[in-house]
N, C-alpha and C positions, 0 to 999 in steps of 0.2 A: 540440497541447495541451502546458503544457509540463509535467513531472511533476517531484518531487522524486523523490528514489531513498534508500535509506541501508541499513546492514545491521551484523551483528555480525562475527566472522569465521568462525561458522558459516557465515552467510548470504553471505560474499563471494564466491564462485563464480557463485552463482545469480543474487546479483543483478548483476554484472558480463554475462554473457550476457542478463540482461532486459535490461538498460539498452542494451546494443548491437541486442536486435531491438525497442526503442522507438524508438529513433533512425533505425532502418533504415524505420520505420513511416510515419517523416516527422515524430516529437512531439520536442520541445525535453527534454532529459532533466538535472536539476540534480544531479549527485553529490555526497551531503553522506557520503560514509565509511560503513565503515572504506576503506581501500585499501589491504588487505594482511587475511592471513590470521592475523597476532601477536592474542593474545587482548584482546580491548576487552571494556567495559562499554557492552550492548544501551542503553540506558533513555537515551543520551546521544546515540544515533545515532537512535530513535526522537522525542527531543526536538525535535533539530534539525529532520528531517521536518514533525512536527507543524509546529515555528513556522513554517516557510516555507509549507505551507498556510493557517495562521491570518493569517498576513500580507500573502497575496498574493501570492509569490512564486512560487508554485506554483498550480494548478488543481487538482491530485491527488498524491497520495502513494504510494510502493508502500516497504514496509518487509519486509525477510528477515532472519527470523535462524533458528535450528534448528529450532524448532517453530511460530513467530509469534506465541505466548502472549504472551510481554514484550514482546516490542514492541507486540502491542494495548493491553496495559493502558497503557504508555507512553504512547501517543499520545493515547488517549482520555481524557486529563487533561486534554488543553489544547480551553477553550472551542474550539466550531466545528468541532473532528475528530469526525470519526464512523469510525473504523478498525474492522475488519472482519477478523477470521480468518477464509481462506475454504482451505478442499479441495478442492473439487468444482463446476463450473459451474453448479449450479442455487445454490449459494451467492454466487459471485459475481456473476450476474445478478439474486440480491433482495436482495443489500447494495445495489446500488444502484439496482433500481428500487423497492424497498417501504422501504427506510432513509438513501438517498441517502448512503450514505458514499463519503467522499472520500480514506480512503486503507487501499493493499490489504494486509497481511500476510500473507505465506504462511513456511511450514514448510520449508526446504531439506534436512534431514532426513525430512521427510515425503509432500512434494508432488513428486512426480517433474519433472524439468527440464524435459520437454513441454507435460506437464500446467499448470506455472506460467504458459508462456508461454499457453496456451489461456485462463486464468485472467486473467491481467491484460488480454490482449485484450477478453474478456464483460466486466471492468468497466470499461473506457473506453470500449465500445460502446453500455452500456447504457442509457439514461436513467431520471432520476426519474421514475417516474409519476403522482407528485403526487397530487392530489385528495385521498382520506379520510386517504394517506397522509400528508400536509404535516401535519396535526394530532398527529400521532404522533410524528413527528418535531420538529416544536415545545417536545416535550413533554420531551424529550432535553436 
């Protein structure tokens, strides 16, 4: 699969280590920034993510910045994102099987570096389940 990746430089640690055990996974990984720790503005590395989802570019999305708040709201501007704050595995398992989002936010202040990795694993694992959900989603 191939993912985009992006981050603030809260999130540049974090997502640097996801991106290398996605790669290690076998998935294609797109690094749209930051690349370094100097302070950025979140909502432009969040952007970027989103369009290469919207565009095709990408299959999925994974976005880190300190908490993953701004970057959700970021992303979920741009038709076709459905981004997803998630903490905890039963969260990232029904973003995407009851909401079909397509790209993941996590906390690097928040989410433990483990934990994240568990985290984006359940949401490329997981499938849409579709059915009653598709209508819901639709609606989105």
């Amino acid at each position: 699969m191939k993912i985009a990746v992006g981050s603030d430089h809260a999130g540049f640690d974090l997502k640097q280590r996801l991106a290398r055990n996605l790669e290690r996974q076998g998935h294609q990984v797109l690094d749209l920034g930051t690349h370094g720790t100097e302070s950025v503005d979140y909502p432009d590395f969040a952007g970027a993510v989103a369009g290469a989802v919207c565009d095709g570019r990408a299959e999925r999305g994974l976005l880190v910045c300190g908490t993953g708040i701004g970057m959700s709201i970021r992303a979920n501007r741009d038709p076709g994102v459905r981004a997803a704050k998630c903490n905890d595995p039963f969260e990232a398992r029904m973003a995407r099987a009851h909401n079909d989002a397509n790209v993941l936010c996590l906390g690097a202040r928040v989410v433990d570096a483990s934990v994240a990795e568990e985290l984006v694993t359940l949401f490329l694992a997981t499938p849409f389940e579709g059915g009653r959900h598709s209508l819901r989603v639709a609606k989105l």
